[in-house]
N, C-alpha and C positions, 0 to 999 in steps of 0.2 A: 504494500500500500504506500502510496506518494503524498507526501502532505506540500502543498504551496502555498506562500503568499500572494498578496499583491504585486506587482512589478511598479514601483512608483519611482523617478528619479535615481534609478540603477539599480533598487534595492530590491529583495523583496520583504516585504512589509504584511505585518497583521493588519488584518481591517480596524477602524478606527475602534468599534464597538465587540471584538474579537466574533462576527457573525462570521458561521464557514459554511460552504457546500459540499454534501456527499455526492461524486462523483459514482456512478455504479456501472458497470461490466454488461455492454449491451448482451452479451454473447449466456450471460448468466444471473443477471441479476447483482451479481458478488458487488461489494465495497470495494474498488477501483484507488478513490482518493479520498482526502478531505484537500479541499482549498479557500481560501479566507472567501469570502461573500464580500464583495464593492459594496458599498450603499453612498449616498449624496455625499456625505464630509467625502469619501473614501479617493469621489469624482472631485471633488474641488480642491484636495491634494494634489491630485493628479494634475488637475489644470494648472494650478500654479506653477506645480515641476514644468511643464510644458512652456507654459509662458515665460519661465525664466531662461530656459533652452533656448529659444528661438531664436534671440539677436546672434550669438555666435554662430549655429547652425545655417540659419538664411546666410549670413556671413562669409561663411567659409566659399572659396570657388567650386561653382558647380565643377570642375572636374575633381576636385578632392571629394563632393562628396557621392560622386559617381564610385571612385574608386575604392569606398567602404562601401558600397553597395556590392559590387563586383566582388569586393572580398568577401562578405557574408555569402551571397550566394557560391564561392566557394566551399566556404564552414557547410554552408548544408549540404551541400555536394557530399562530403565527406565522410557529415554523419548521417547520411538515406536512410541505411541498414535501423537505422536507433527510430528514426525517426515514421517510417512508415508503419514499425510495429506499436510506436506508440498511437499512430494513427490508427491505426488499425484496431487495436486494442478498444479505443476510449470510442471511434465512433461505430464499431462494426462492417465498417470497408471492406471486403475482401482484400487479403497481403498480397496477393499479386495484382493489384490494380492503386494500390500508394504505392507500392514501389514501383508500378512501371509508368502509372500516370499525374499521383498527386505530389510527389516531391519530385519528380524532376519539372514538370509544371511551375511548381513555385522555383527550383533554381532554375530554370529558364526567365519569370517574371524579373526574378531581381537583376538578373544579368540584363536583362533588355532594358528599362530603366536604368541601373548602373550605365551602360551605353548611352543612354539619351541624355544623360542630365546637362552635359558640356554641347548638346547638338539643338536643344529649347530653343531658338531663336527668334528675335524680333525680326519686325520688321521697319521699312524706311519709305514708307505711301506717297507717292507725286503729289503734289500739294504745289500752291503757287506760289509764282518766279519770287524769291527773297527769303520762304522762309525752309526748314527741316523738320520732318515730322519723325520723329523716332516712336514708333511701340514696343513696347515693352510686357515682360511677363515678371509678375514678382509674386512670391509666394502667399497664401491668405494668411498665416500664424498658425493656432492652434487649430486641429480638425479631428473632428470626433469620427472613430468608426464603429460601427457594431457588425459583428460578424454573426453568419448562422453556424447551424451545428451540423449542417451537413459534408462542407467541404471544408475544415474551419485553417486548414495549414495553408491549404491554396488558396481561399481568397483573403489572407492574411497578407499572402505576397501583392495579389491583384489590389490592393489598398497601398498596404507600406510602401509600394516600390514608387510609385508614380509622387505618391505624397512626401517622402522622402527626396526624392532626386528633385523635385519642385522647390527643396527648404523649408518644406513645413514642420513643425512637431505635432506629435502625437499624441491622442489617449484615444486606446481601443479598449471594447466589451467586449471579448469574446461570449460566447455562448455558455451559460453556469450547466449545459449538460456535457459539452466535449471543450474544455479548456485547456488539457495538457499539453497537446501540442504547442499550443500560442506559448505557453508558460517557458515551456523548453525554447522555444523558438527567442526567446528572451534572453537566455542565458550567452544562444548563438550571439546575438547583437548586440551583446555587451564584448562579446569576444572581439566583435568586428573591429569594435573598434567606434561605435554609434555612443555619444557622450551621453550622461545622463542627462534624464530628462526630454529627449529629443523621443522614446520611445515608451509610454508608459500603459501600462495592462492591466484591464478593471476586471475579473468576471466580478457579472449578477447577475441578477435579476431585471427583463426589459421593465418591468413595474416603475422600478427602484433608480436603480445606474444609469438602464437606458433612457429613462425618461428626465435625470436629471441632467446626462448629455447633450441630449437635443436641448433643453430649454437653456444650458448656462450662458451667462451671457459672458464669458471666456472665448468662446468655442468660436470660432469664424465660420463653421462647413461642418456639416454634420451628413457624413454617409452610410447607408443603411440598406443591406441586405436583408430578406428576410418577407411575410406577409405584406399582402397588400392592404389589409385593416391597420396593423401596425403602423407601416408606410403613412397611411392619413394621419394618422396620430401624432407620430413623429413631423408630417408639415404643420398642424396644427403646434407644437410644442416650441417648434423652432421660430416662430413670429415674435416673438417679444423682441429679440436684436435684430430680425428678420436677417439671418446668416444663411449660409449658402446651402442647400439641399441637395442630394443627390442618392435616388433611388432605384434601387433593383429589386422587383419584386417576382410576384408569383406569373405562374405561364400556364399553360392549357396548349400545349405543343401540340399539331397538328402534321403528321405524317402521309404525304399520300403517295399512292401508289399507281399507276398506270396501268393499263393493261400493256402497254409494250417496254415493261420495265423489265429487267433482268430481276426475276423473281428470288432467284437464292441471295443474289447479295443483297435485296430489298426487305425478305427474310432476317438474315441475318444483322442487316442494319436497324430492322426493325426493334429487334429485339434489342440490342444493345439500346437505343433510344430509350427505352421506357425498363428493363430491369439492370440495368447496371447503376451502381451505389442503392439496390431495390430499390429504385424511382423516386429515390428521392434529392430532382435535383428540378430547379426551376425552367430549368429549357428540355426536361424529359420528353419525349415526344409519345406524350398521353393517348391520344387520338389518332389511329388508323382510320385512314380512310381510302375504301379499296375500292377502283372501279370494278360494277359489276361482271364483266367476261373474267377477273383472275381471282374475283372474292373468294369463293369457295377453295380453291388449289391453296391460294396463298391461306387462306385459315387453318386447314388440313397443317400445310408443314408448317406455319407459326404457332399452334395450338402443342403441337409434336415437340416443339424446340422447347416453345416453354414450361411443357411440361420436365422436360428433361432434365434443366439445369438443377447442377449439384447445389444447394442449398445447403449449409453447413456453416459453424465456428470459422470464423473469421481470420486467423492464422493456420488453418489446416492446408496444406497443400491437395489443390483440387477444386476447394472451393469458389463457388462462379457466383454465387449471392449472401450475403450472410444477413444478421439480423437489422431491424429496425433501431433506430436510435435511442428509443424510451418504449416505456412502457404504455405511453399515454398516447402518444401517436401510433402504436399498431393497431391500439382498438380504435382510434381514427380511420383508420385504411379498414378495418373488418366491419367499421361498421358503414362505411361506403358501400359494403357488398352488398349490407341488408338492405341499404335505398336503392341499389339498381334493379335488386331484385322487387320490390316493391314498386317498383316502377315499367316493371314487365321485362325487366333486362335478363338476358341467358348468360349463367357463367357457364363458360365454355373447357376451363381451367382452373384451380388452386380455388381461392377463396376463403382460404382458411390457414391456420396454423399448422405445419409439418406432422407428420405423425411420426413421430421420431423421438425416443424420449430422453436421447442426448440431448436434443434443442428444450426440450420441455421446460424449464426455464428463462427461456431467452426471449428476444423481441423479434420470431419469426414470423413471417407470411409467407405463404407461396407466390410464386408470380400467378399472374390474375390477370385474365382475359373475360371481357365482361362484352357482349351483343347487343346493344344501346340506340335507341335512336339520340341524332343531333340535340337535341331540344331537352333531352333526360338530365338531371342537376351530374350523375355524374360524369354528362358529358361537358356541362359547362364549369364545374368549380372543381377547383385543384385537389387532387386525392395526395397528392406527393408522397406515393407507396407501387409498391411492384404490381401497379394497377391499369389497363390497358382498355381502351373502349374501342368497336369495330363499327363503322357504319360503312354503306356502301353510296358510290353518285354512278350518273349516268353519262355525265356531261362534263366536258373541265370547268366550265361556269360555275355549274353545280357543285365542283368539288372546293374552286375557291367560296364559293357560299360558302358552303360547309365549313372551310377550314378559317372564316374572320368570323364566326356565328358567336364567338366567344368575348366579354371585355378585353382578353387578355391580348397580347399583342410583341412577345417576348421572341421566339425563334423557331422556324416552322421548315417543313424538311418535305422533297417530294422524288418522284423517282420515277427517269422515263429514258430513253436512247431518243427524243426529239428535243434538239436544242432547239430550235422554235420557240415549242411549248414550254421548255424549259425556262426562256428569256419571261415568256409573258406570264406564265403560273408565278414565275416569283417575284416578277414588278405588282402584279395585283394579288400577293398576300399581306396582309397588312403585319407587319413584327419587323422587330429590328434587326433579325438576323432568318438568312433563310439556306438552307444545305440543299445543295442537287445532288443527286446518288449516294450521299451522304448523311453522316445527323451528328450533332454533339460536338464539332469540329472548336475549339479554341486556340486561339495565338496572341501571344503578349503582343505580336502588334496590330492586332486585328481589333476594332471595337467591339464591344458585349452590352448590350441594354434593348430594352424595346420600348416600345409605344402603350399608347392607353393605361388602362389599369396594372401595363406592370413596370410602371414609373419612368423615369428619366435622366438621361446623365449617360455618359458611358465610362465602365470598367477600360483598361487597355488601351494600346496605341498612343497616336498621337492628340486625340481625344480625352484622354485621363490626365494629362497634364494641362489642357486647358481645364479639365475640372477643377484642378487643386492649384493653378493661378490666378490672378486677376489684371485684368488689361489694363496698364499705362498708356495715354497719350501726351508726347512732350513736345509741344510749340516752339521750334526757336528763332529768333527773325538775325538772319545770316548778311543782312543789306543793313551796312550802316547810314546810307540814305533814304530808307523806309522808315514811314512814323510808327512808330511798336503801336501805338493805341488810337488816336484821333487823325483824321485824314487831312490837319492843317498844320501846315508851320507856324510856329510861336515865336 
């Protein structure tokens, strides 16, 4: 068992009022950690360390602080092996999918930021004969992050890295269900070489922490992963300084399929889309939508496949899904099963907990393929579990209906050998990000966020460092016989 503090100002620190979280062992139930509990003082400590950070850190040349970036994502290069088991461990990931996707992910992010931080540049806008228009990017100060619990080391990097190499300081909430990683990830970043106070670490409670983040009036930019109710709360919260917001929220991915798609790799992409990290990721591709000449074929071998996958404890070699995060979200996901069925919906697959009494403990579900029409709640609201809905169209009109039917508008996937239809299926789906013969694709330099109900902003690329600067414009009048202010001579 692991016990942590806070990370405040390079230390870690008891919470102010010594409140801690039990940490427990998705795979079992088990006592995992205890770690200190943030509450409000715990966040205004933290801001303060931050605030004092900032003038040396924005300070420093962006290529020095490119290259403590670059060296951290070294450090975790290094320690993977430590790091994906604690991943794995705390959030139920299967081990061979943190080690082959979510820490090298995060050293990719830091290393790409590391890169960019010396390459930010302004610009120098044509403006009229006498005077020089300089723009400028300079960092906002303090920026709050809250992280979720399902990917919590990778979009640890997908925040730190851009917000860092911009000169910001930090105070993030991890998630008070999977915090180890971030904790550890702490120790890295003191190793790097990251001064105190430039990076500081709250778990708690979104009640508690998170909501005294978004509201402080310290904070410049408060960024938040996580629901779309949350999301409103947090714009609501953050009005009193009115600081900068920046949201990622929930998705209703929309996958379709053609009839003249290559049907195994559509298959097998499919699957990945919606049970890999058991679905719970907010660009899952929740919603198949089959046209009708390949529905029935492709159901047949996608019902086969996912029946199949090895379900199991989460560092076993073999294992293709493992458990659920909590206890409280798998009966979320089982009891989505009971409304589609209430709803007339056919499960076609799983729907239930493993019969297995190795797992019997654990926060398992089967992957879940449910027969749904469009319009059914769980075709329209996030299950975010190894939960899959099938509808079928007849027409590509009909299947982009289909696939914008939803508030959500996060990243949507479709699958055909017509580039044609490929060009226009994905200009008319409405979401921030769209995959051809593909799904789930991300790149630190690629932007990540969508439209409507699932907020705004974007994670990555060169996109993520206008999030976390602010635009200067600098007038200078370069003609000593131009009047700087009134058009008369005196």
């Amino acid at each position: 068992m692991l016990t942590r503090g806070l990370f405040i100002d390079g230390e870690f620190v008891d919470a102010a009022d010594g409140a801690t979280i039990d940490v427990l062992n998705p795979h079992d139930g088990s006592l995992l950690a205890v770690v200190a509990e943030g509450r409000e003082r715990d966040v205004d400590v933290a801001v303060d360390a931050a605030q004092r950070a900032f003038p040396a850190w924005s300070g420093l040349p962006a290529s020095e602080r490119g290259r403590i970036l670059l060296r951290l994502a070294d450090i975790i290069e290094a320690n993977a092996e430590e790091l994906a088991l604690l991943e794995s461990t705390d959030t139920g990931h299967p081990l061979r999918d943190t080690r082959m996707l979510d820490v090298p992910r995060t050293v990719a992010t830091f290393r790409y930021f590391g890169g960019m931080a010396d390459k930010y540049e302004g610009t120098v806008p044509p403006v009229e004969k006498g005077f020089l228009n300089l723009v400028t990017h300079e960092p906002i100060g303090v920026v709050g992050q809250i992280v979720p619990w399902n990917f919590p080391l990778m979009f640890c990097g997908w925040k730190l890295g851009p917000a860092l190499a911009a000169g910001n300081t930090v105070v993030m909430k991890p998630s008070e269900l999977v915090p180890l990683s971030t904790l550890r990830l702490c120790e890295l970043i003191d190793e790097a070489g990251i001064p105190p106070g430039v990076v500081n670490v709250v778990p708690g409670y979104g009640a508690v922490a998170g909501a005294r983040l978004a509201s402080h009036e310290g904070v410049g930019k408060i960024s938040f992963t996580g629901s779309t109710v949350t999301g409103r709360a947090i714009v609501a919260m953050s009005a009193g300084n009115l600081k900068r917001v920046q949201l990622e929220l929930g998705g209703k991915g929309a996958n379709i399929v053609f009839d003249d798609a290559n049907l195994a790799a559509a298959v097998n992409g499919a699957a990945f889309a919606i049970f890999h990290n058991q679905g719970q990721a907010c660009i899952a591709g929740s919603r198949i939508i089959l046209h009708q000449n390949i529905a029935e074929e492709f159901l047949d071998r996608f019902v086969e496949l996912a029946a199949s996958i090895r379900v199991g404890a989460p560092l076993e070699a073999g294992t293709e899904m493992g458990p659920l995060t909590s206890a409280l979200h798998r009966q979320r996901v089982l009891d989505y099963v009971e409304v589609a069925r209430a709803e007339g919906g056919e499960v076609l697959t799983g729907g239930a907990a493993p019969d297995d009494a190795n797992l019997k403990d654990g926060y398992y579900v089967l992957p879940t393929v449910v027969r749904a029409r469009p319009e059914d709640r769980v075709s329209q609201e996030e299950v975010f579990g190894p939960f899959a809905t099938v509808a079928v169209f007849n027409s590509d009109d009909e299947a982009v209906t289909i696939a914008n039917s939803t508030q959500y508008g996060l990243g949507n996937g479709l699958w055909t050998n017509d580039l044609s239809r490929a060009h226009r299926v994905a200009k008319a789906l409405r979401s921030g990000m769209v995959w051809v013969n593909s799904y789930k694709r991300v790149s630190p330099g690629s932007p990540f966020g969508g439209v409507g109900q699932s907020g705004y902003g974007r994670e990555m690329g060169f996109e993520a460092m206008h999030e976390y600067t602010q635009t200067k414009s600098t007038w200078i009048n370069v003609d000593a016989n131009l009047p700087a202010w009134y058009p008369r001579n005196q």
